[in-house]
N, C-alpha and C positions, 0 to 999 in steps of 0.2 A: 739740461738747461743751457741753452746759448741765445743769447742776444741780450736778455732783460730778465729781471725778477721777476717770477712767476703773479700773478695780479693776486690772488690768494694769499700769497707771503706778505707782501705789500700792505692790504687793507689789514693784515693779524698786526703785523709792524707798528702801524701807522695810529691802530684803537692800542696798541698795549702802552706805545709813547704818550701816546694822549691821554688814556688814563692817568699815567704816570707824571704826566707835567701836571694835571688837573690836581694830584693828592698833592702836587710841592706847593703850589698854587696857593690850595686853602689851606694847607698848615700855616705857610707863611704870613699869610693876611689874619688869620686868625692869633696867630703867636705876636705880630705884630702891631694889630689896631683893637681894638676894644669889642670889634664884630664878631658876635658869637656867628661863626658860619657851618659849626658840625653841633648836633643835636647834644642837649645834656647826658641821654641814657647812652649816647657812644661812646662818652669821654672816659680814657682811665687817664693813671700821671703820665705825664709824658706823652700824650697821643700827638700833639704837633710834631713831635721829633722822630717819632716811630712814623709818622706819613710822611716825613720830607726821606727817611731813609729811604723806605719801600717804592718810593716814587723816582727819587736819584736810579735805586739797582734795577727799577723798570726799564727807565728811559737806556742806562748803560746797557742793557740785556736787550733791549731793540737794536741798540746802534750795533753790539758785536756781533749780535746775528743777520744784519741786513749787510754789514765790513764780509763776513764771514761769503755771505752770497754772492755778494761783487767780486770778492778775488776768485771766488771757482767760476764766473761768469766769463774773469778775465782769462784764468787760465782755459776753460774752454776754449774760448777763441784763440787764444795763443796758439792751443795744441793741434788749431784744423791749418793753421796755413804751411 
């Protein structure tokens, strides 16, 4: 890899963050306002806080693995000049 993230890595990156902000999203507005926005038969206790976690360690697990690509990008090019 040198110059840029691979465009594959990018769009998995990009849906697995978006998923991820999408479940903080509606847990929050659900935990917060009166709108029922996730289906009765999917609720157990606690499912607003169980999507705001899995959605937080999403979005974290996008960003260290895209951090992760950029420094060996950097170092790549570091290592040709």
């Amino acid at each position: 890899m040198s110059g840029s993230i691979p465009l594959n890595l990018q769009f998995a990156l990009m849906l697995f963050n978006g998923v991820g902000t999408l479940l903080v999203g509606i847990a929050v507005v659900d935990l917060l306002t009166p709108l029922d926005l996730v289906p009765d038969g999917w609720r157990f206790p606690f499912y607003q806080w169980t999507m705001i976690i899995v959605g937080v360690c999403m979005c974290i697990t996008a960003g260290i693995i895209r951090l992760r690509a950029l420094i060996q990008i950097n170092a790549d090019n570091h290592s040709n000049d």
